[in-house]
N, C-alpha and C positions, 0 to 999 in steps of 0.2 A: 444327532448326539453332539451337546455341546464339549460334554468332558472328553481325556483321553483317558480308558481304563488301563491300557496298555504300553502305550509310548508312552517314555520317559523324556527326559530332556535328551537323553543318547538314544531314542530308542525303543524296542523292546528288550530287556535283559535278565536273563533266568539261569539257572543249572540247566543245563542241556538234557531234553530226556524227560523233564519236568514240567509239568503245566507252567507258563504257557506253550516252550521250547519242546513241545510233541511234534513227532511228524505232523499228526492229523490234523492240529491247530493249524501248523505252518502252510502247509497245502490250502489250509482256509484263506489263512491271512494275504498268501500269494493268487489266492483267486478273486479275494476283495480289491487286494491292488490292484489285481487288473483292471477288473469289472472299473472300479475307477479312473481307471490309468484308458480304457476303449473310450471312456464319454470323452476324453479330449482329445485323442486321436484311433481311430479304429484299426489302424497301423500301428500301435505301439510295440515299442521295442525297450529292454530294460538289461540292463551288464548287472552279472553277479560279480565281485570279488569277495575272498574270506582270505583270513590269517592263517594259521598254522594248526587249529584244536583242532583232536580226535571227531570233534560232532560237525564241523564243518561240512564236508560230502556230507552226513545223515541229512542237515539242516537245507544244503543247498539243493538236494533234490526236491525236496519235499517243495522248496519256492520255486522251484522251476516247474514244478509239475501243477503246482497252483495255477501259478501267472499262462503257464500254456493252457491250460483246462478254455481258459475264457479268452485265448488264440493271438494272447502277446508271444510275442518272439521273444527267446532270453540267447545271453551272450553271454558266455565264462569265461572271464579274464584268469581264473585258476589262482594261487597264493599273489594279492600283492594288495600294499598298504593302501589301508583305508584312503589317504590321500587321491592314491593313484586309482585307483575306483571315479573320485569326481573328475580326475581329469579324462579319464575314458570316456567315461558320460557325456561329457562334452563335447569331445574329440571325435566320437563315433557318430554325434546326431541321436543318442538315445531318449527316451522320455524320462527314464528314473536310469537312478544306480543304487546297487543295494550292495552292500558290504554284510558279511555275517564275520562278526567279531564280539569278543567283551572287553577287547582293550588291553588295560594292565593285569584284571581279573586272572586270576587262578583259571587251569584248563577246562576244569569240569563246567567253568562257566559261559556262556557265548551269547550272541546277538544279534538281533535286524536291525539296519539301520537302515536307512532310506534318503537318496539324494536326488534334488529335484534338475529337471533338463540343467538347467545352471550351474549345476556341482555343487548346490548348498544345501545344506538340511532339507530336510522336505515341513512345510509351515504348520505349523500348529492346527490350521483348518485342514490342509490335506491330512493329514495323519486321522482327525476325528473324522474327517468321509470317509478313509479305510476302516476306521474302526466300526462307523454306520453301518457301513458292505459287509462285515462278519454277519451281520444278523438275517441279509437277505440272500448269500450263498447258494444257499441249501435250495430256496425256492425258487432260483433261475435255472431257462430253459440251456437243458445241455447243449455247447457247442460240438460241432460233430467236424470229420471229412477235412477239407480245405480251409475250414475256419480256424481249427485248431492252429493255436502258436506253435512254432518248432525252436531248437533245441542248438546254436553251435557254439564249438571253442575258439576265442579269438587268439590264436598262438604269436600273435603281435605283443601284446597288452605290456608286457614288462619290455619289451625293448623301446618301443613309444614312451611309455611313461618314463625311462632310465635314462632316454633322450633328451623330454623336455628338462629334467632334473641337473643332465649336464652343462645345461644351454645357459643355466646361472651359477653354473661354479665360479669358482677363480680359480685363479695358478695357484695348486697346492705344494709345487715341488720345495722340494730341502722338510715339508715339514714332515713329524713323524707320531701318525696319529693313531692310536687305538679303541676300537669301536667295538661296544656290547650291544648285538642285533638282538637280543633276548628269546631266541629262538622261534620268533617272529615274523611278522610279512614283511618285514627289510631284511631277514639274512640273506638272500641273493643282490638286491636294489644295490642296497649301502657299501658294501665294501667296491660292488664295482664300478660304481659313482663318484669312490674318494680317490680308485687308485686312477681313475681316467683322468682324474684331475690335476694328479702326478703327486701326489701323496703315499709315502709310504707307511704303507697299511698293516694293524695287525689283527686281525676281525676274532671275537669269540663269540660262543654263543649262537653260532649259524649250523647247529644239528639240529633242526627239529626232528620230534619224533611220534607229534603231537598230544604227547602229556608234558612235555616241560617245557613249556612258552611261559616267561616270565617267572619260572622258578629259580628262587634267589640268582636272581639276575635283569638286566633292563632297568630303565628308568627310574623300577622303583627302587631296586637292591644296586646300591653304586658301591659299595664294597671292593669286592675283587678287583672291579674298573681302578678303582682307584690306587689299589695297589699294584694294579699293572702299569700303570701308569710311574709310579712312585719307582718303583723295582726296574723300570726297561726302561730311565729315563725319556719316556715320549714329552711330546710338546705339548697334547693333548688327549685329552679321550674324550669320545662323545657315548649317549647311551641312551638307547631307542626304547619306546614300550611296544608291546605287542603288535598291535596295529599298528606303530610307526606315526602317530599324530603329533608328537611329542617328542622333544630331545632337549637333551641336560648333559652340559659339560664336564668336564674334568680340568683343572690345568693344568700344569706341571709338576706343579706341588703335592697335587691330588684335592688341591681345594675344591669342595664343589660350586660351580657357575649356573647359577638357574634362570629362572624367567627374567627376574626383576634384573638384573647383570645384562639379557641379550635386549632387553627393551631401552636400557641405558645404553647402551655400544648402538645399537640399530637406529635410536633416536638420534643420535650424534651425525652418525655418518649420513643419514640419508637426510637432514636436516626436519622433521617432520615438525609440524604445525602443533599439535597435539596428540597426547597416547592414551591408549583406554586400557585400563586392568581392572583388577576387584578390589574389594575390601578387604582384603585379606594382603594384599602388596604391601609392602613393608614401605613404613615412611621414610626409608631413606633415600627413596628413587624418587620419592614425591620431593622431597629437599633436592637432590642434585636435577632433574627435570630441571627445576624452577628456577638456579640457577645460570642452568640453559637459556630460559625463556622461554620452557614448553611446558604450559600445563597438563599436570594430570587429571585424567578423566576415572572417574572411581563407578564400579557394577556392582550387583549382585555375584555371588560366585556362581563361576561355568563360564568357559569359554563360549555357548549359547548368546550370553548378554554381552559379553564383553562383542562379537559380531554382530548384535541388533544395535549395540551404541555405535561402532566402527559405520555399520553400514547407513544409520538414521544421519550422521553428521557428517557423512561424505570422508571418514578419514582411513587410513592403512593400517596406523601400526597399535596394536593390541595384544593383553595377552596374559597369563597367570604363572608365578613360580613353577608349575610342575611342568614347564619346557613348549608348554601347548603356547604357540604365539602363531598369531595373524598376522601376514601382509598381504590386506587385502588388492592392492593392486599386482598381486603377482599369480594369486591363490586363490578362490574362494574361501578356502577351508584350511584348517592347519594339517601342516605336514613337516612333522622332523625331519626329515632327510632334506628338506626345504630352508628350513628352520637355523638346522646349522650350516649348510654351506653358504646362507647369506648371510650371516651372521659372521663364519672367515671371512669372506667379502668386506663387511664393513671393518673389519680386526687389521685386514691387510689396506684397506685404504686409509683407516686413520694411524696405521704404522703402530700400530698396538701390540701387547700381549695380553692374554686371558690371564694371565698373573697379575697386573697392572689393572686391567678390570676388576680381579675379585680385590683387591687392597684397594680401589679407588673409590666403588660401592660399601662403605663399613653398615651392615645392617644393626638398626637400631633394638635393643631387645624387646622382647615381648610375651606377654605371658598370657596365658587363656586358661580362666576358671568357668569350670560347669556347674549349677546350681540346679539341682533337680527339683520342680513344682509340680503343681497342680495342671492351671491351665496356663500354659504358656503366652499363648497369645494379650489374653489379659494383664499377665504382668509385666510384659514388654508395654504396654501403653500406659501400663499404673502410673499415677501423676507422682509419689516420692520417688519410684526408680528413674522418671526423668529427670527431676528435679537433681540425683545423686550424681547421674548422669551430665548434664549442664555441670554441676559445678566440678567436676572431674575435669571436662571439658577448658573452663576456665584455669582451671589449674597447669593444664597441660600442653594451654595457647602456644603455636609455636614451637613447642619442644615433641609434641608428642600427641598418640589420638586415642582416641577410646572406640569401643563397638558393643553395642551388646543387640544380641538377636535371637531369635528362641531356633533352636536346633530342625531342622527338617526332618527327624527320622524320628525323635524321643522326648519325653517331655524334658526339656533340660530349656535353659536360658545361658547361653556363652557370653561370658564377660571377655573381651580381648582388651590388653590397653599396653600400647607400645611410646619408648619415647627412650630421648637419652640417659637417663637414669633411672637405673634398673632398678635401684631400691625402693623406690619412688614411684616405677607402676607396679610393682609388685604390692606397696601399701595401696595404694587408689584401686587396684583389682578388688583385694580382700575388704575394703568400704564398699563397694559400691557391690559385690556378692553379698555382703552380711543386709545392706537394706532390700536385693533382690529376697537371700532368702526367710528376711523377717516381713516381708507381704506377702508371700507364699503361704508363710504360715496364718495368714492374719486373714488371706482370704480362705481357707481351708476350710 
Protein backbone atom coordinates (compact mmCIF):
# COMPACT_ATOMS: atom_id res chain seq x y z
CA UNK A 1 0.00 0.00 0.00
CA UNK A 2 1.30 3.14 -1.25
CA UNK A 3 -1.24 5.56 0.14
CA UNK A 4 -2.12 6.22 3.84
CA UNK A 5 -6.08 5.66 4.10
CA UNK A 6 -5.83 6.45 7.64
CA UNK A 7 -2.90 8.47 8.99
CA UNK A 8 -3.01 11.80 8.67
CA UNK A 9 -0.40 14.27 8.98
CA UNK A 10 -1.15 13.89 12.99
CA UNK A 11 -2.12 10.59 12.77
CA UNK A 12 -5.33 8.74 12.90
CA UNK A 13 -8.22 11.20 14.13
CA UNK A 14 -11.95 10.54 14.59
CA UNK A 15 -14.93 10.95 17.20
CA UNK A 16 -14.05 8.45 19.64
CA UNK A 17 -16.61 5.44 19.49
CA UNK A 18 -16.63 6.08 15.68
CA UNK A 19 -15.15 4.24 12.74
CA UNK A 20 -12.20 4.34 12.71
CA UNK A 21 -11.85 5.07 16.79
CA UNK A 22 -13.83 1.39 17.59
CA UNK A 23 -12.32 -0.68 19.86
CA UNK A 24 -12.28 -3.36 17.31
CA UNK A 25 -10.48 -1.39 14.58
CA UNK A 26 -7.95 -0.13 17.38
CA UNK A 27 -7.03 -3.85 18.66
CA UNK A 28 -6.54 -4.18 14.80
CA UNK A 29 -4.54 -1.39 14.19
CA UNK A 30 -2.33 -2.32 17.47
CA UNK A 31 -1.92 -5.73 16.27
CA UNK A 32 -0.70 -4.37 12.76
CA UNK A 33 1.89 -2.31 14.59
CA UNK A 34 3.01 -5.00 16.03
CA UNK A 35 3.24 -7.48 13.50
CA UNK A 36 5.23 -4.68 12.00
CA UNK A 37 7.09 -3.25 14.92
CA UNK A 38 8.29 -7.96 15.43
CA UNK A 39 9.91 -7.71 11.75
CA UNK A 40 12.54 -5.18 13.23
CA UNK A 41 12.87 -6.52 16.58
CA UNK A 42 11.12 -9.71 17.93
CA UNK A 43 11.62 -8.06 21.40
CA UNK A 44 9.79 -5.08 20.79
CA UNK A 45 8.53 -2.97 23.42
CA UNK A 46 6.19 0.31 22.85
CA UNK A 47 5.02 3.32 25.89
CA UNK A 48 1.45 4.28 25.62
CA UNK A 49 0.74 7.97 26.82
CA UNK A 50 -2.83 9.74 26.52
CA UNK A 51 -4.19 13.26 27.48
CA UNK A 52 -7.05 13.69 29.77
CA UNK A 53 -10.55 12.41 27.37
CA UNK A 54 -13.19 10.25 28.60
CA UNK A 55 -12.21 7.61 25.54
CA UNK A 56 -8.71 7.49 26.50
CA UNK A 57 -8.58 4.02 28.81
CA UNK A 58 -11.47 2.74 26.11
CA UNK A 59 -8.83 3.47 23.30
CA UNK A 60 -5.73 2.57 25.23
CA UNK A 61 -6.86 -0.77 26.00
CA UNK A 62 -7.96 -1.85 23.05
CA UNK A 63 -3.84 -0.84 21.60
CA UNK A 64 -2.49 -2.66 24.27
CA UNK A 65 -4.49 -5.58 23.71
CA UNK A 66 -3.56 -5.45 19.94
CA UNK A 67 0.15 -4.73 20.22
CA UNK A 68 0.28 -7.76 22.92
CA UNK A 69 -1.99 -10.09 20.73
CA UNK A 70 1.30 -10.40 18.43
CA UNK A 71 3.68 -10.37 21.88
CA UNK A 72 5.08 -6.66 21.90
CA UNK A 73 5.34 -5.56 25.45
CA UNK A 74 3.41 -2.20 26.17
CA UNK A 75 4.37 0.33 28.81
CA UNK A 76 1.67 3.04 30.30
CA UNK A 77 3.14 6.10 31.10
CA UNK A 78 -0.69 7.08 32.33
CA UNK A 79 -1.79 11.14 31.58
CA UNK A 80 1.32 12.96 30.14
CA UNK A 81 2.02 15.27 27.21
CA UNK A 82 2.46 14.26 24.06
CA UNK A 83 5.94 15.68 24.24
CA UNK A 84 6.83 13.71 27.09
CA UNK A 85 5.58 10.41 25.41
CA UNK A 86 8.74 10.88 22.78
CA UNK A 87 11.02 11.47 25.38
CA UNK A 88 10.02 8.18 27.14
CA UNK A 89 10.48 6.52 24.13
CA UNK A 90 13.74 7.30 24.02
CA UNK A 91 14.66 7.39 27.46
CA UNK A 92 13.33 3.76 28.09
CA UNK A 93 14.95 2.10 24.85
CA UNK A 94 11.45 1.53 23.38
CA UNK A 95 10.77 0.77 19.71
CA UNK A 96 7.56 3.14 19.23
CA UNK A 97 5.63 5.58 21.27
CA UNK A 98 2.11 6.02 21.03
CA UNK A 99 0.27 8.94 22.34
CA UNK A 100 -3.76 8.65 22.25
CA UNK A 101 -4.85 12.36 21.91
CA UNK A 102 -6.75 14.86 19.40
CA UNK A 103 -4.87 17.78 20.69
CA UNK A 104 -6.76 21.10 20.95
CA UNK A 105 -9.91 19.04 19.49
CA UNK A 106 -13.20 19.03 21.41
CA UNK A 107 -13.51 15.84 24.11
CA UNK A 108 -15.49 13.62 22.15
CA UNK A 109 -12.61 13.67 19.66
CA UNK A 110 -9.26 11.59 20.21
CA UNK A 111 -6.20 9.90 18.52
CA UNK A 112 -3.20 7.45 17.66
CA UNK A 113 -0.30 8.91 16.97
CA UNK A 114 2.75 7.08 16.75
CA UNK A 115 6.42 7.87 17.48
CA UNK A 116 9.26 6.24 16.02
CA UNK A 117 12.52 4.76 18.47
CA UNK A 118 13.94 8.48 17.96
CA UNK A 119 10.79 10.32 19.44
CA UNK A 120 9.92 11.68 16.00
CA UNK A 121 6.77 10.86 13.97
CA UNK A 122 6.78 7.77 12.78
CA UNK A 123 7.51 8.15 8.51
CA UNK A 124 5.23 8.16 6.07
CA UNK A 125 6.44 4.58 4.71
CA UNK A 126 6.08 3.04 8.27
CA UNK A 127 2.53 4.26 8.88
CA UNK A 128 1.51 2.76 4.98
CA UNK A 129 3.33 -0.89 6.44
CA UNK A 130 0.87 -0.54 9.32
CA UNK A 131 -1.81 0.32 7.26
CA UNK A 132 -0.59 -2.86 4.78
CA UNK A 133 -0.80 -5.09 8.27
CA UNK A 134 -4.70 -4.15 8.63
CA UNK A 135 -5.27 -6.23 5.85
CA UNK A 136 -3.31 -9.45 6.94
CA UNK A 137 -4.38 -9.48 10.60
CA UNK A 138 -7.16 -11.59 10.55
CA UNK A 139 -4.98 -14.37 8.66
CA UNK A 140 -1.96 -14.58 10.91
CA UNK A 141 -1.19 -17.60 13.10
CA UNK A 142 -2.29 -16.92 16.74
CA UNK A 143 0.49 -16.18 19.17
CA UNK A 144 -0.18 -18.13 22.18
CA UNK A 145 1.72 -18.77 25.98
CA UNK A 146 5.14 -17.13 26.47
CA UNK A 147 4.96 -15.19 23.18
CA UNK A 148 2.40 -13.21 24.10
CA UNK A 149 3.42 -9.35 25.01
CA UNK A 150 2.60 -8.34 28.59
CA UNK A 151 1.11 -5.38 29.98
CA UNK A 152 3.14 -2.76 32.69
CA UNK A 153 2.70 0.81 34.35
CA UNK A 154 5.81 2.74 34.34
CA UNK A 155 5.00 4.89 37.71
CA UNK A 156 8.28 6.90 36.80
CA UNK A 157 7.12 8.57 33.46
CA UNK A 158 6.01 12.07 34.92
CA UNK A 159 8.76 12.55 37.19
CA UNK A 160 11.50 11.75 34.49
CA UNK A 161 9.96 13.72 32.03
CA UNK A 162 9.29 16.91 34.82
CA UNK A 163 13.06 16.21 35.30
CA UNK A 164 14.34 16.53 32.04
CA UNK A 165 11.95 19.63 31.60
CA UNK A 166 13.48 21.23 34.72
CA UNK A 167 17.10 20.69 33.65
CA UNK A 168 16.35 23.76 30.97
CA UNK A 169 14.45 26.18 32.90
CA UNK A 170 15.86 29.32 34.14
CA UNK A 171 15.62 31.24 37.40
CA UNK A 172 12.13 32.19 37.45
CA UNK A 173 12.04 33.95 40.91
CA UNK A 174 10.35 37.58 41.47
CA UNK A 175 8.38 36.58 38.26
CA UNK A 176 4.61 36.21 38.52
CA UNK A 177 3.23 33.94 36.20
CA UNK A 178 -0.34 32.51 35.35
CA UNK A 179 -0.91 29.34 33.39
CA UNK A 180 -4.13 27.86 31.58
CA UNK A 181 -3.15 23.80 31.67
CA UNK A 182 -6.56 23.37 29.57
CA UNK A 183 -7.50 20.66 31.56
CA UNK A 184 -5.03 18.77 29.80
CA UNK A 185 -1.78 16.38 29.91
CA UNK A 186 0.25 19.32 31.44
CA UNK A 187 -2.20 20.11 34.33
CA UNK A 188 0.14 18.26 36.84
CA UNK A 189 3.72 18.66 34.49
CA UNK A 190 3.30 22.68 34.06
CA UNK A 191 2.58 24.33 37.26
CA UNK A 192 5.10 22.01 39.02
CA UNK A 193 7.77 22.93 36.48
CA UNK A 194 7.17 26.72 36.79
CA UNK A 195 7.04 26.81 40.63
CA UNK A 196 10.42 24.50 40.82
CA UNK A 197 11.78 27.17 38.78
CA UNK A 198 10.91 29.70 41.64
CA UNK A 199 8.11 31.30 39.82
CA UNK A 200 5.11 32.30 41.43
CA UNK A 201 2.37 30.31 40.09
CA UNK A 202 -1.23 30.66 39.57
CA UNK A 203 -2.37 27.50 37.60
CA UNK A 204 -6.22 27.23 36.18
CA UNK A 205 -7.84 24.80 34.30
CA UNK A 206 -6.00 21.57 36.05
CA UNK A 207 -9.55 19.69 37.01
CA UNK A 208 -9.83 17.50 34.44
CA UNK A 209 -12.92 15.54 34.45
CA UNK A 210 -12.48 14.16 30.97
CA UNK A 211 -15.14 15.97 29.05
CA UNK A 212 -13.71 19.38 29.49
CA UNK A 213 -10.26 19.36 28.03
CA UNK A 214 -9.95 22.32 26.10
CA UNK A 215 -13.40 23.71 26.72
CA UNK A 216 -13.23 27.37 26.41
CA UNK A 217 -10.03 27.44 27.66
CA UNK A 218 -6.18 26.53 26.52
CA UNK A 219 -4.36 27.65 23.60
CA UNK A 220 -7.19 27.99 21.69
CA UNK A 221 -9.70 30.08 24.06
CA UNK A 222 -7.01 32.96 25.62
CA UNK A 223 -9.83 34.95 27.01
CA UNK A 224 -10.10 34.42 30.58
CA UNK A 225 -5.93 33.95 30.62
CA UNK A 226 -5.88 37.10 29.48
CA UNK A 227 -7.93 38.56 31.91
CA UNK A 228 -6.29 37.02 34.58
CA UNK A 229 -3.54 38.14 33.71
CA UNK A 230 -4.93 41.88 33.28
CA UNK A 231 -7.00 41.78 36.64
CA UNK A 232 -3.95 39.91 39.07
CA UNK A 233 -1.35 42.15 37.49
CA UNK A 234 0.90 39.02 36.55
CA UNK A 235 4.05 39.33 34.48
CA UNK A 236 2.70 36.76 32.28
CA UNK A 237 0.48 33.98 31.32
CA UNK A 238 1.34 31.18 29.25
CA UNK A 239 -1.46 28.79 27.70
CA UNK A 240 -1.17 25.06 26.84
CA UNK A 241 -3.36 22.90 24.44
CA UNK A 242 -4.48 19.65 25.20
CA UNK A 243 -1.67 17.57 24.70
CA UNK A 244 0.68 20.35 25.59
CA UNK A 245 2.67 20.57 22.05
CA UNK A 246 2.07 24.07 22.03
CA UNK A 247 2.12 27.27 23.97
CA UNK A 248 1.08 30.80 23.57
CA UNK A 249 1.67 33.84 25.80
CA UNK A 250 0.19 36.36 27.38
CA UNK A 251 2.04 39.56 28.67
CA UNK A 252 1.35 41.82 30.87
CA UNK A 253 -1.00 43.85 29.12
CA UNK A 254 -2.78 40.77 28.20
CA UNK A 255 -1.34 41.20 24.64
CA UNK A 256 -1.26 38.17 22.96
CA UNK A 257 2.70 36.67 22.19
CA UNK A 258 2.46 33.93 19.57
CA UNK A 259 4.68 31.89 17.44
CA UNK A 260 6.07 34.52 15.07
CA UNK A 261 7.01 36.77 18.72
CA UNK A 262 8.92 33.28 20.32
CA UNK A 263 10.80 32.72 16.85
CA UNK A 264 11.96 36.39 17.02
CA UNK A 265 13.13 36.51 20.72
CA UNK A 266 14.60 32.67 20.28
CA UNK A 267 16.30 33.62 17.05
CA UNK A 268 18.08 36.50 18.75
CA UNK A 269 19.20 34.94 21.74
CA UNK A 270 20.49 31.87 20.59
CA UNK A 271 22.09 33.53 17.52
CA UNK A 272 20.59 30.97 14.82
CA UNK A 273 21.76 30.75 11.22
CA UNK A 274 18.49 30.45 9.84
CA UNK A 275 14.51 29.74 10.89
CA UNK A 276 11.90 27.68 9.23
CA UNK A 277 7.95 28.62 9.45
CA UNK A 278 5.05 28.55 6.96
CA UNK A 279 3.29 30.52 4.72
CA UNK A 280 1.13 31.60 6.69
CA UNK A 281 3.96 33.57 9.27
CA UNK A 282 3.33 37.01 8.99
CA UNK A 283 5.83 39.17 7.20
CA UNK A 284 6.83 41.03 9.71
CA UNK A 285 9.23 38.56 11.31
CA UNK A 286 10.45 37.87 7.77
CA UNK A 287 11.44 41.90 7.72
CA UNK A 288 12.85 41.94 11.37
CA UNK A 289 14.73 38.22 10.81
CA UNK A 290 16.40 39.99 7.96
CA UNK A 291 17.44 42.68 9.79
CA UNK A 292 19.15 40.41 11.91
CA UNK A 293 20.90 38.72 9.19
CA UNK A 294 18.84 35.61 9.45
CA UNK A 295 16.80 34.40 6.79
CA UNK A 296 13.51 33.03 6.59
CA UNK A 297 12.84 29.74 5.43
CA UNK A 298 9.05 29.57 4.43
CA UNK A 299 6.77 25.57 4.26
CA UNK A 300 3.72 24.36 3.62
CA UNK A 301 1.56 24.56 6.71
CA UNK A 302 2.12 21.92 9.74
CA UNK A 303 4.54 21.68 11.91
CA UNK A 304 5.22 18.18 9.76
CA UNK A 305 7.18 20.47 7.02
CA UNK A 306 8.30 22.95 9.02
CA UNK A 307 10.61 19.57 10.92
CA UNK A 308 11.23 17.91 7.39
CA UNK A 309 12.91 21.53 6.28
CA UNK A 310 14.66 21.87 10.02
CA UNK A 311 15.80 18.42 9.82
CA UNK A 312 16.85 18.22 5.70
CA UNK A 313 19.10 21.59 6.35
CA UNK A 314 20.72 20.52 9.51
CA UNK A 315 18.92 23.49 11.40
CA UNK A 316 16.85 24.08 15.21
CA UNK A 317 14.72 26.73 15.19
CA UNK A 318 11.27 26.34 13.50
CA UNK A 319 7.84 26.83 13.97
CA UNK A 320 3.95 28.34 13.29
CA UNK A 321 1.87 31.16 15.08
CA UNK A 322 -0.26 28.66 17.16
CA UNK A 323 2.74 28.17 19.86
CA UNK A 324 3.86 24.83 18.09
CA UNK A 325 7.87 25.70 17.75
CA UNK A 326 10.87 23.31 17.33
CA UNK A 327 14.15 23.35 18.76
CA UNK A 328 15.45 20.78 17.29
CA UNK A 329 18.65 20.40 19.16
CA UNK A 330 17.00 20.04 22.37
CA UNK A 331 13.62 18.08 21.22
CA UNK A 332 12.83 16.02 18.49
CA UNK A 333 9.31 17.17 18.57
CA UNK A 334 7.36 20.22 19.96
CA UNK A 335 6.48 20.66 23.37
CA UNK A 336 4.97 23.69 25.13
CA UNK A 337 6.08 23.30 28.48
CA UNK A 338 9.46 23.24 26.52
CA UNK A 339 8.63 25.90 24.39
CA UNK A 340 7.96 28.45 26.98
CA UNK A 341 10.51 27.89 29.53
CA UNK A 342 13.20 28.48 26.83
CA UNK A 343 11.71 31.00 25.53
CA UNK A 344 11.94 32.79 29.48
CA UNK A 345 15.40 31.77 29.02
CA UNK A 346 16.15 33.78 26.00
CA UNK A 347 13.69 36.81 27.57
CA UNK A 348 15.94 36.74 30.71
CA UNK A 349 19.18 36.64 28.82
CA UNK A 350 18.60 39.36 26.37
CA UNK A 351 17.10 41.38 29.55
CA UNK A 352 13.80 41.68 27.75
CA UNK A 353 10.20 41.91 28.50
CA UNK A 354 7.20 40.05 26.57
CA UNK A 355 5.73 43.56 26.41
CA UNK A 356 8.88 44.99 24.57
CA UNK A 357 8.51 41.77 22.21
CA UNK A 358 4.94 42.13 21.44
CA UNK A 359 5.44 46.30 20.46
CA UNK A 360 8.77 45.36 18.84
CA UNK A 361 7.22 42.61 16.35
CA UNK A 362 4.11 45.18 14.84
CA UNK A 363 2.37 42.42 12.62
CA UNK A 364 1.68 43.55 9.14
CA UNK A 365 -2.17 43.27 8.14
CA UNK A 366 -3.69 40.69 6.22
CA UNK A 367 -6.57 39.64 4.73
CA UNK A 368 -7.85 36.18 3.31
CA UNK A 369 -10.53 35.88 0.81
CA UNK A 370 -12.21 32.43 -0.11
CA UNK A 371 -13.54 32.02 -3.69
CA UNK A 372 -15.48 28.99 -4.05
CA UNK A 373 -14.85 26.81 -7.80
CA UNK A 374 -15.24 24.21 -9.60
CA UNK A 375 -11.90 22.38 -9.79
CA UNK A 376 -9.56 23.81 -7.67
CA UNK A 377 -6.51 22.62 -8.58
CA UNK A 378 -6.92 23.74 -12.13
CA UNK A 379 -7.48 27.14 -11.32
CA UNK A 380 -4.66 27.60 -9.01
CA UNK A 381 -2.33 26.81 -12.28
CA UNK A 382 -4.81 28.82 -14.75
CA UNK A 383 -2.22 31.03 -16.67
CA UNK A 384 -4.64 34.66 -15.99
CA UNK A 385 -4.74 33.80 -12.21
CA UNK A 386 -0.91 33.61 -12.36
CA UNK A 387 -0.48 36.33 -14.37
CA UNK A 388 -2.90 38.45 -11.48
CA UNK A 389 -0.80 36.98 -9.25
CA UNK A 390 2.83 38.09 -10.50
CA UNK A 391 1.63 41.46 -11.07
CA UNK A 392 0.11 41.71 -7.33
CA UNK A 393 3.41 40.41 -6.52
CA UNK A 394 5.18 43.32 -8.43
CA UNK A 395 3.06 45.61 -6.67
CA UNK A 396 3.75 44.45 -3.40
CA UNK A 397 7.75 44.04 -3.97
CA UNK A 398 9.24 44.68 -0.61
CA UNK A 399 6.24 45.97 1.26
CA UNK A 400 4.24 42.85 1.31
CA UNK A 401 3.34 39.15 -0.25
CA UNK A 402 0.59 37.51 -1.69
CA UNK A 403 -0.53 33.55 -1.52
CA UNK A 404 -3.15 32.00 -3.12
CA UNK A 405 -3.65 27.97 -2.72
CA UNK A 406 -6.62 25.82 -3.23
CA UNK A 407 -8.01 24.85 0.27
CA UNK A 408 -7.22 21.10 1.46
CA UNK A 409 -10.66 20.22 2.82
CA UNK A 410 -13.32 22.19 0.10
CA UNK A 411 -13.33 23.41 -3.18
CA UNK A 412 -12.49 26.96 -2.29
CA UNK A 413 -9.00 28.83 -3.70
CA UNK A 414 -7.69 31.25 -0.61
CA UNK A 415 -6.35 34.45 -1.59
CA UNK A 416 -4.10 35.83 1.37
CA UNK A 417 -2.15 39.01 0.77
CA UNK A 418 -0.49 40.88 3.64
CA UNK A 419 1.69 44.13 3.54
CA UNK A 420 1.96 47.43 5.17
CA UNK A 421 -0.96 48.95 3.79
CA UNK A 422 -4.01 47.68 4.66
CA UNK A 423 -5.99 49.35 2.09
CA UNK A 424 -3.92 48.38 -0.33
CA UNK A 425 -4.05 44.40 0.16
CA UNK A 426 -7.45 44.64 0.88
CA UNK A 427 -7.78 46.19 -2.94
CA UNK A 428 -5.14 43.50 -4.59
CA UNK A 429 -7.09 40.64 -2.49
CA UNK A 430 -10.52 41.75 -4.10
CA UNK A 431 -8.55 41.79 -7.95
CA UNK A 432 -6.87 39.07 -7.90
CA UNK A 433 -10.48 36.93 -6.14
CA UNK A 434 -12.55 38.66 -8.99
CA UNK A 435 -10.09 37.17 -11.82
CA UNK A 436 -9.81 33.81 -9.63
CA UNK A 437 -13.57 33.83 -9.57
CA UNK A 438 -14.26 34.89 -13.33
CA UNK A 439 -12.08 31.56 -14.54
CA UNK A 440 -13.97 29.60 -12.30
CA UNK A 441 -16.77 30.65 -14.02
CA UNK A 442 -15.40 30.53 -17.57
CA UNK A 443 -14.04 27.03 -16.93
CA UNK A 444 -17.52 25.74 -15.58
Amino acid sequence: MSERNYFGTDGVRAVAGEHPLTVSWVMELGAAAGEVMKRRNPRASVVIGKDTRQSGDMLEAALAAGLTSRGVGVIHLGVLPTPGVSYLTRHLGADAGVVISASHNPYQDNGIKFFGADGQKLSDATEAEIESALDEVAGLDPVTGVDLGSVTNYAEAERLYTAFLRSHAPDLTGLRIALDCANGAAYRVAPRVFQAAGADVFAVYTTPDGRNINRECGSTHMDHLRQIVREGSYDLGIAFDGDADRALFVDSRGNLVHGDHMLLLNARSRGERSVVATIMTNMALEVKLREAGVPLERTAVGDRYVHERLHSKGLNLGGEQSGHVLFLDVSPTGDGVLTALLTLASMKKLGTTLDALHDDLVMFPQTLVNVRVGDKKAIASDAEVQKAVSAAEVRLSGKGRINLRPSGTENLIRVMVEGQDEAEIHAIAAEVAAVVEARGQARA
